[in-house]
PDB file with one MODEL, atoms N, CA, C and O in Angstrom:
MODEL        1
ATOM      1  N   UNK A   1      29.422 120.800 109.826  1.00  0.00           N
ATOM      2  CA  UNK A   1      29.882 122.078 109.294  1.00  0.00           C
ATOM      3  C   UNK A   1      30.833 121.837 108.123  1.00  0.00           C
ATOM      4  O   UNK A   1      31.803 121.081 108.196  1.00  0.00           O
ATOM      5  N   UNK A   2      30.374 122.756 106.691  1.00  0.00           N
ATOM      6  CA  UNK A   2      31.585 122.678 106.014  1.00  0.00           C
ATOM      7  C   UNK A   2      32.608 123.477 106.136  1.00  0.00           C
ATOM      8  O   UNK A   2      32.562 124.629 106.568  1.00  0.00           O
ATOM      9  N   UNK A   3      33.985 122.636 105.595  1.00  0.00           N
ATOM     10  CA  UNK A   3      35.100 123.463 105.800  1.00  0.00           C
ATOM     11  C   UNK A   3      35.605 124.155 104.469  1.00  0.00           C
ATOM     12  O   UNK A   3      35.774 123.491 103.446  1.00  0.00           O
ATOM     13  N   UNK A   4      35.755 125.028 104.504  1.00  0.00           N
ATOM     14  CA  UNK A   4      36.592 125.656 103.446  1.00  0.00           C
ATOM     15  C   UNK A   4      37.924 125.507 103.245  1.00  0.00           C
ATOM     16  O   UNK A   4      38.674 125.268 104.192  1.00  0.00           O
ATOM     17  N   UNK A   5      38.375 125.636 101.952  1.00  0.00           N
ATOM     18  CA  UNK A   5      39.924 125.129 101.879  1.00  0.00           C
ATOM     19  C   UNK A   5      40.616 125.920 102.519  1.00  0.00           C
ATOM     20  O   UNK A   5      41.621 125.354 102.949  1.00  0.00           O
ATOM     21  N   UNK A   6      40.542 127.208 102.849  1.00  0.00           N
ATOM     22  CA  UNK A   6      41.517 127.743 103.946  1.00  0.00           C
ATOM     23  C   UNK A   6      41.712 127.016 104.982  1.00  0.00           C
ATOM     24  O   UNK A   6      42.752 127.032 105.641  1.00  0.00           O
ATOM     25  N   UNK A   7      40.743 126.328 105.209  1.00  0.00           N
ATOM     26  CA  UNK A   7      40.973 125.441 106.105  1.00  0.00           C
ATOM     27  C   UNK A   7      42.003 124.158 105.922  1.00  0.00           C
ATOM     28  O   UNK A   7      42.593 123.638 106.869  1.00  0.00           O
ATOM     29  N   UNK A   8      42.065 123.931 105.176  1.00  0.00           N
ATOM     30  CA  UNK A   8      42.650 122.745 105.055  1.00  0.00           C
ATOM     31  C   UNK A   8      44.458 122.845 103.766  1.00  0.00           C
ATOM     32  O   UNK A   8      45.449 122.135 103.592  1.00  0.00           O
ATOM     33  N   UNK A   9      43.995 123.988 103.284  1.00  0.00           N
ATOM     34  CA  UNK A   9      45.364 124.177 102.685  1.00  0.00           C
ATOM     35  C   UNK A   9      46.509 124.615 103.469  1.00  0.00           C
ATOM     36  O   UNK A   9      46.469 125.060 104.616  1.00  0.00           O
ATOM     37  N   UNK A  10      47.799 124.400 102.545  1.00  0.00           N
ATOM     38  CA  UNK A  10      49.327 124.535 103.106  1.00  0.00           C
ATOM     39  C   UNK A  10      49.541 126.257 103.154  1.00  0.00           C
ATOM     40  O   UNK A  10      49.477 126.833 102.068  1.00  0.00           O
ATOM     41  N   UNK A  11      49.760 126.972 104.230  1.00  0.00           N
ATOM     42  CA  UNK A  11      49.886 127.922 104.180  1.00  0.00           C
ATOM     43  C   UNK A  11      51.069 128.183 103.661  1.00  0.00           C
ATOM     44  O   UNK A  11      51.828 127.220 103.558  1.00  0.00           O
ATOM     45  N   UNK A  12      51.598 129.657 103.153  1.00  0.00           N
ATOM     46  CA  UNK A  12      53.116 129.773 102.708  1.00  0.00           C
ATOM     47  C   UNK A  12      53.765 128.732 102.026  1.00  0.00           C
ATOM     48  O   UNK A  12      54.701 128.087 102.498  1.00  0.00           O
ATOM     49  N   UNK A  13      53.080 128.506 100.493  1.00  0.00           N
ATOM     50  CA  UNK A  13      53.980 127.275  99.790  1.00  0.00           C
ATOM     51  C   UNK A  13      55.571 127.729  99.299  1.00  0.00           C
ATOM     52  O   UNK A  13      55.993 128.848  99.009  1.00  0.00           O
ATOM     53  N   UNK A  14      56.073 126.787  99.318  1.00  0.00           N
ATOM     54  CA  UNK A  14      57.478 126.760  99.139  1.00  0.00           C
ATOM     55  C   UNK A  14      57.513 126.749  97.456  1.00  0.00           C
ATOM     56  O   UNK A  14      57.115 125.811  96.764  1.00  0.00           O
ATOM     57  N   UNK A  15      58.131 128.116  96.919  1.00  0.00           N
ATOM     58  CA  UNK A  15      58.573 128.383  95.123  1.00  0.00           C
ATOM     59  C   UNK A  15      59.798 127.417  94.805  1.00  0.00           C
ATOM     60  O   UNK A  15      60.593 127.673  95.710  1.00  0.00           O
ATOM     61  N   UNK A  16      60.213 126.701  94.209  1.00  0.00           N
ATOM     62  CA  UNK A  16      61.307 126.254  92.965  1.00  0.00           C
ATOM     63  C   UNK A  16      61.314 127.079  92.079  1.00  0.00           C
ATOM     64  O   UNK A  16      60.268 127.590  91.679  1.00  0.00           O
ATOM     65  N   UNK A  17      62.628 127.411  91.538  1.00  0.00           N
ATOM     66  CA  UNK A  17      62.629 127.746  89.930  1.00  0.00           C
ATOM     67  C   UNK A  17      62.649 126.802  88.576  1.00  0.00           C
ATOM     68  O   UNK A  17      63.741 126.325  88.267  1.00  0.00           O
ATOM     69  N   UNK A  18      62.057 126.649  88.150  1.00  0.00           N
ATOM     70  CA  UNK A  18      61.709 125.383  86.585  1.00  0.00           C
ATOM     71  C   UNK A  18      63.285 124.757  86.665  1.00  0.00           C
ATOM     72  O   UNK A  18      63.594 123.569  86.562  1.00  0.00           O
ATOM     73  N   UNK A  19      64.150 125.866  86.870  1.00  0.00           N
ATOM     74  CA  UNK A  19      65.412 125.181  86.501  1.00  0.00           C
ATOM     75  C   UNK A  19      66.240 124.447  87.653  1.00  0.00           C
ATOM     76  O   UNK A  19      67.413 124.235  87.346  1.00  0.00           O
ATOM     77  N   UNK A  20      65.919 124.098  88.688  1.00  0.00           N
ATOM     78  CA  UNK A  20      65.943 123.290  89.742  1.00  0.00           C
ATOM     79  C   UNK A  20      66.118 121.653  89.597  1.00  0.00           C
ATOM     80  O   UNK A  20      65.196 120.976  89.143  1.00  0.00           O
ATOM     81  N   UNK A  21      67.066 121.209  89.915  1.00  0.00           N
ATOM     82  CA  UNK A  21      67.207 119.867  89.634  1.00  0.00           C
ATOM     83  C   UNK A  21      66.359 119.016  90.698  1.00  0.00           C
ATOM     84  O   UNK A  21      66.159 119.284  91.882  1.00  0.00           O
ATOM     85  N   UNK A  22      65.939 117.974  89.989  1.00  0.00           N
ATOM     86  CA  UNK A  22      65.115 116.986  90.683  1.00  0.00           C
ATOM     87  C   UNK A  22      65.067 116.691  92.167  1.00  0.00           C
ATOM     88  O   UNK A  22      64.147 116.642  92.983  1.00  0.00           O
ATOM     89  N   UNK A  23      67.049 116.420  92.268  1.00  0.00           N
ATOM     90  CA  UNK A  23      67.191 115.855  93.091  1.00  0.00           C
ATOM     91  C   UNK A  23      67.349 117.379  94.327  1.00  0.00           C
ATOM     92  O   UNK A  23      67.387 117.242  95.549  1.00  0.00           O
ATOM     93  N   UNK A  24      67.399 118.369  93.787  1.00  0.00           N
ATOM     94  CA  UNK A  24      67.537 119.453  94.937  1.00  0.00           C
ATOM     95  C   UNK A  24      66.033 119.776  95.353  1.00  0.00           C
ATOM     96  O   UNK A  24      65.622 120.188  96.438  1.00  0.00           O
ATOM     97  N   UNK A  25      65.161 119.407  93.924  1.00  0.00           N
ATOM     98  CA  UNK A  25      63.278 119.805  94.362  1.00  0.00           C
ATOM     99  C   UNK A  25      63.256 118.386  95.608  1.00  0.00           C
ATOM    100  O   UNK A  25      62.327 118.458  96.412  1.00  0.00           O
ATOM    101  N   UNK A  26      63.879 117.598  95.710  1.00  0.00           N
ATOM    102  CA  UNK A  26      63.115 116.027  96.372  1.00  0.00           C
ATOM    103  C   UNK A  26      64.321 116.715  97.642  1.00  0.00           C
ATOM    104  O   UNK A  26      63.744 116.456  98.698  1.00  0.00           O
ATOM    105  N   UNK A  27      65.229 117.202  97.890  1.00  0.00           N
ATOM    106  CA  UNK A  27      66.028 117.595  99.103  1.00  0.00           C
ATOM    107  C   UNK A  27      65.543 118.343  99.558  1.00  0.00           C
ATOM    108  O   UNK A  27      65.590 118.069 100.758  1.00  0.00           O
ATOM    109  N   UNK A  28      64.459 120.224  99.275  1.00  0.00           N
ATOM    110  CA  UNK A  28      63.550 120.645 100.282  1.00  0.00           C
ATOM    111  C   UNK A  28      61.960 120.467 100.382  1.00  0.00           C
ATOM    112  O   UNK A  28      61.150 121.250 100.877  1.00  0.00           O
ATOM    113  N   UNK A  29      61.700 119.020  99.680  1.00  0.00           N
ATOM    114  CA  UNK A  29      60.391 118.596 100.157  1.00  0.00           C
ATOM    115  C   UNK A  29      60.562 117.699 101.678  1.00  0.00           C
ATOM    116  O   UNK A  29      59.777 117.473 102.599  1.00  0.00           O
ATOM    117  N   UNK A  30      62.211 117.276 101.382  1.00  0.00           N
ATOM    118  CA  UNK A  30      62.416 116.367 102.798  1.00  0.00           C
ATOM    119  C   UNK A  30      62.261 117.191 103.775  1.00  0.00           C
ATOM    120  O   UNK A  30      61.318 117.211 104.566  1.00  0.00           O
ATOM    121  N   UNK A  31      63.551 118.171 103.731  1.00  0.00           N
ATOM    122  CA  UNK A  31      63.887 118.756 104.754  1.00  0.00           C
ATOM    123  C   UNK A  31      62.710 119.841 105.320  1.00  0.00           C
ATOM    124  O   UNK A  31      62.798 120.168 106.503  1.00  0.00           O
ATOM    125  N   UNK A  32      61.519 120.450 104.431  1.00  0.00           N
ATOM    126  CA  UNK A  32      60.609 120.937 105.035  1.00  0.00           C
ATOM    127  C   UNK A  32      59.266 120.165 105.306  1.00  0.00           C
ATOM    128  O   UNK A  32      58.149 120.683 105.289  1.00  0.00           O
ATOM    129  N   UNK A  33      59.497 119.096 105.512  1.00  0.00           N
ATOM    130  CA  UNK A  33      58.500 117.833 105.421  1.00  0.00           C
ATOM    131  C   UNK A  33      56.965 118.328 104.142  1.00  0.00           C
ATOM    132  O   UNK A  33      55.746 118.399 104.295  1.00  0.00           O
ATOM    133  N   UNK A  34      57.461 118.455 103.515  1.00  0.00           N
ATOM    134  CA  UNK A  34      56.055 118.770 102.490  1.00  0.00           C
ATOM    135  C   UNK A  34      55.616 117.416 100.945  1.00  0.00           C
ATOM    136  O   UNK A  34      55.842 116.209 100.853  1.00  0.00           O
ATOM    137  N   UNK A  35      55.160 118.086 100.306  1.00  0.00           N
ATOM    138  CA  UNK A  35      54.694 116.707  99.549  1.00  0.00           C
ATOM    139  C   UNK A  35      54.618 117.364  98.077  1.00  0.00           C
ATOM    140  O   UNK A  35      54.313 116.735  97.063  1.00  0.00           O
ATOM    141  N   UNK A  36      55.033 119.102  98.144  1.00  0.00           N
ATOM    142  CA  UNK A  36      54.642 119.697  96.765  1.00  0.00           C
ATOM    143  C   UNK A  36      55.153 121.074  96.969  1.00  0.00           C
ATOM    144  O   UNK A  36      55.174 121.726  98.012  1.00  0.00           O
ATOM    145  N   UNK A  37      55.721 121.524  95.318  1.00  0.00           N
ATOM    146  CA  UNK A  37      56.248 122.780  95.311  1.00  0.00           C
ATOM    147  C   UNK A  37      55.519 123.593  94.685  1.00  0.00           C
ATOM    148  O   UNK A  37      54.448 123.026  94.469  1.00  0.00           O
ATOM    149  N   UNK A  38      55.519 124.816  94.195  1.00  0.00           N
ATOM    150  CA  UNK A  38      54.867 125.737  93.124  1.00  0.00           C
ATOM    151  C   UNK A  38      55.877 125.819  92.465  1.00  0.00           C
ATOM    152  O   UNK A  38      56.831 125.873  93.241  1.00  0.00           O
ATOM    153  N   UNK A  39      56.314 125.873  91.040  1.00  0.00           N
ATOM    154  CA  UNK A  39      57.065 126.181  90.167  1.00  0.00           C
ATOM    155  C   UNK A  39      57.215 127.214  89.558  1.00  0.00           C
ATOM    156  O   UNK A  39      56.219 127.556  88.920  1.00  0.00           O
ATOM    157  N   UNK A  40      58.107 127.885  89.493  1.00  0.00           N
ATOM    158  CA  UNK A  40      58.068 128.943  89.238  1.00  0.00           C
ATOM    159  C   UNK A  40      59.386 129.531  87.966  1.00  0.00           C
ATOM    160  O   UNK A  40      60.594 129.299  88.011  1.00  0.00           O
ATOM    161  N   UNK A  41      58.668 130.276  86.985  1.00  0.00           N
ATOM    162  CA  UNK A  41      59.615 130.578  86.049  1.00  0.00           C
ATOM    163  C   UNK A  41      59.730 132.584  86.067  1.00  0.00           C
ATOM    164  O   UNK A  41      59.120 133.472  85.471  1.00  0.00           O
ATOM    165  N   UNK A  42      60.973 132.549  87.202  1.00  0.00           N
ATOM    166  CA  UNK A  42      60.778 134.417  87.709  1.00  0.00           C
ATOM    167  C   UNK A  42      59.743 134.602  88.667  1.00  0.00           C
ATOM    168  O   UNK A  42      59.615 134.199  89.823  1.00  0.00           O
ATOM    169  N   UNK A  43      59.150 135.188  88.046  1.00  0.00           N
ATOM    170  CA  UNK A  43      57.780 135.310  89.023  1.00  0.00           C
ATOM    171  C   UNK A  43      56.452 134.991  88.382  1.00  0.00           C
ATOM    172  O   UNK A  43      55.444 135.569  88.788  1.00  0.00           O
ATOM    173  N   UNK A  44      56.383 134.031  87.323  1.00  0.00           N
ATOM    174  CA  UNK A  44      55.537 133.618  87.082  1.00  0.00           C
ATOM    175  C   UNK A  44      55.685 132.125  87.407  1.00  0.00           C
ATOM    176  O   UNK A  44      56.781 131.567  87.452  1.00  0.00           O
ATOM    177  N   UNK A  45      54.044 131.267  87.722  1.00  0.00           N
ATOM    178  CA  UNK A  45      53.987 130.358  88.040  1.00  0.00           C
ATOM    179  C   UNK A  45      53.933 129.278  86.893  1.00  0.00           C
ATOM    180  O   UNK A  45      53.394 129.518  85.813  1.00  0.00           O
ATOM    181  N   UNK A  46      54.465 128.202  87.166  1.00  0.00           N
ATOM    182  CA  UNK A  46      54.291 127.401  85.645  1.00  0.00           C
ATOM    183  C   UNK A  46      53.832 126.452  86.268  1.00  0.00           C
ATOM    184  O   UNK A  46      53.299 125.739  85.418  1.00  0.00           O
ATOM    185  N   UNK A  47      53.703 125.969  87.329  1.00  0.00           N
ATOM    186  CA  UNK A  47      53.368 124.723  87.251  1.00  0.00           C
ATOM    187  C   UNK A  47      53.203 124.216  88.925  1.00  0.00           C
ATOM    188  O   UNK A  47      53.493 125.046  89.787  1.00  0.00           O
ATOM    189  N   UNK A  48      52.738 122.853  89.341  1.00  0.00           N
ATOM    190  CA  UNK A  48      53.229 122.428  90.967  1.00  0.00           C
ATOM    191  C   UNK A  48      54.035 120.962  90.263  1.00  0.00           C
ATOM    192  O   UNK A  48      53.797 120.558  89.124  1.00  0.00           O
ATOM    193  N   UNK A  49      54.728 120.502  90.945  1.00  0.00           N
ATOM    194  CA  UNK A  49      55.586 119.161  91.073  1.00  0.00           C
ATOM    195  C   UNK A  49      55.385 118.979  92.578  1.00  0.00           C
ATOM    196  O   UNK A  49      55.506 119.734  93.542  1.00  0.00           O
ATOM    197  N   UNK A  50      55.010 117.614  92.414  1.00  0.00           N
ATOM    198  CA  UNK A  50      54.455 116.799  93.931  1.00  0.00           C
ATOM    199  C   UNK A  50      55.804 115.423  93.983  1.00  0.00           C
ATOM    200  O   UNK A  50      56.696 115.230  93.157  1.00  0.00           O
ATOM    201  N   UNK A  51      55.551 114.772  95.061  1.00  0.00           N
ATOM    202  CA  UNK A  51      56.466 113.875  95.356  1.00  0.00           C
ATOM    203  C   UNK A  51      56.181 112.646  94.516  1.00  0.00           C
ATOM    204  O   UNK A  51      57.084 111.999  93.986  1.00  0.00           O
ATOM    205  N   UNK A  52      54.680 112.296  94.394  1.00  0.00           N
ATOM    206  CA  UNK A  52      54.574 111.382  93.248  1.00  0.00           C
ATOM    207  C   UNK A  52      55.738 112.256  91.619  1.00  0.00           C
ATOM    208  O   UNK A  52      56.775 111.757  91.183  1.00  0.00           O
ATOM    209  N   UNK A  53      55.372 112.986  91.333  1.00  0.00           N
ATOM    210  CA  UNK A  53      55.849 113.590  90.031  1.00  0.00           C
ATOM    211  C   UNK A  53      57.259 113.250  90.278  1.00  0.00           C
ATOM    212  O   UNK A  53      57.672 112.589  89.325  1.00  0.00           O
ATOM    213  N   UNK A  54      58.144 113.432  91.155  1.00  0.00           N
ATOM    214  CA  UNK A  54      59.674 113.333  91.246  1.00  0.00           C
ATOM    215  C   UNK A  54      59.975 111.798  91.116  1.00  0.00           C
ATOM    216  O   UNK A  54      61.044 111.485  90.591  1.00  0.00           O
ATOM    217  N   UNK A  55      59.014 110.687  91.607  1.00  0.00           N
ATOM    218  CA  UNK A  55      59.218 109.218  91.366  1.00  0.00           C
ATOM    219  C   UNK A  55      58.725 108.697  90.198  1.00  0.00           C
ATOM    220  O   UNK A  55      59.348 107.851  89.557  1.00  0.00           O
ATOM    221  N   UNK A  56      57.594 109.158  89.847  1.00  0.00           N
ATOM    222  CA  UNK A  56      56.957 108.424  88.531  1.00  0.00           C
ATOM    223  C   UNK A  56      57.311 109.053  87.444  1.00  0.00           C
ATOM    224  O   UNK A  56      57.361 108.349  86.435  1.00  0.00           O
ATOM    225  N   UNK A  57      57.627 110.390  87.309  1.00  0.00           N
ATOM    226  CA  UNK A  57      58.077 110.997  86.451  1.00  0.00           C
ATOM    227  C   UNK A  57      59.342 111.744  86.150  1.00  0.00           C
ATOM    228  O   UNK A  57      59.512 112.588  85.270  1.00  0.00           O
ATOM    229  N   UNK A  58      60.099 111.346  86.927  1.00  0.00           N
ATOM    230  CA  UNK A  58      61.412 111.665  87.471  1.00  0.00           C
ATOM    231  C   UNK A  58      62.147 110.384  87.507  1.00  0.00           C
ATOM    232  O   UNK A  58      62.459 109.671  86.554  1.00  0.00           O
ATOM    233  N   UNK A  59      62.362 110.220  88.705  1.00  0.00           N
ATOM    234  CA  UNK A  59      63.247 108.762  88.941  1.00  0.00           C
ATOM    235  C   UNK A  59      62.964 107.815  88.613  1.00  0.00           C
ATOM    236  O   UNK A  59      64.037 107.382  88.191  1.00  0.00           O
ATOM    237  N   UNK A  60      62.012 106.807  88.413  1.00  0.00           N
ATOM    238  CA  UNK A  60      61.412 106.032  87.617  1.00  0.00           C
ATOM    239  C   UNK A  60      61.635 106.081  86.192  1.00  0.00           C
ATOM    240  O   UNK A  60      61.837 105.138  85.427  1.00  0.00           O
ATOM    241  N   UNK A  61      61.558 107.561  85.896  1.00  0.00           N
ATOM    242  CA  UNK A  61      61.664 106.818  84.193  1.00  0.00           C
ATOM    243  C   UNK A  61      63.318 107.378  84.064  1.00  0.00           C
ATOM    244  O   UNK A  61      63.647 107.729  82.931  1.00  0.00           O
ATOM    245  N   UNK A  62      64.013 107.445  84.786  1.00  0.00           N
ATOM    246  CA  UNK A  62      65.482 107.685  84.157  1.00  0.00           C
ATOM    247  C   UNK A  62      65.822 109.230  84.415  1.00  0.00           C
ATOM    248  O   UNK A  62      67.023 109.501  84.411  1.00  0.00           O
ATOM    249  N   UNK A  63      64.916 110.281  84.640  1.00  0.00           N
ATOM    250  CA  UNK A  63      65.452 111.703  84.871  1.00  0.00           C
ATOM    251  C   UNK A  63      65.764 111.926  85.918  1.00  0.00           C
ATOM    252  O   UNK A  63      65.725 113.154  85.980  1.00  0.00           O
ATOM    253  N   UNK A  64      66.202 111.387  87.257  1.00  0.00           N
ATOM    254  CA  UNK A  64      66.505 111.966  88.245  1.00  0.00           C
ATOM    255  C   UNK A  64      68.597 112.034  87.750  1.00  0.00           C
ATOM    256  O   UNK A  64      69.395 112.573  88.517  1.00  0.00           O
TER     257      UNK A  64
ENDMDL
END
């Protein structure tokens, strides 16, 4: 049987605002055990940032 992504997606994703510091986006991916945010500028969406993105593109190169 195939599954559909309802099936398999994160229900109720967790919003950031763009202007959110790194290290507070990488403090409620811990504390809600997740791996990715939706970004959000107001109520529009700009973007997702994942936990790779906060190390390779974040802490790694000097922005955390």
């Amino acid at each position: 049987m195939v599954q559909s992504i309802r099936d398999v997606m994160t229900a109720d994703p967790t919003r950031v605002p763009e202007s959110m510091s790194i290290v507070q986006v990488a403090e409620i991916m811990r504390d809600r055990d997740i791996g990715d945010v939706i970004v959000t500028d107001g109520s529009n969406v700009v973007g997702i940032a994942t936990d790779r993105d906060l190390v390779v593109r974040g802490i790694a190169a000097g922005n955390g």
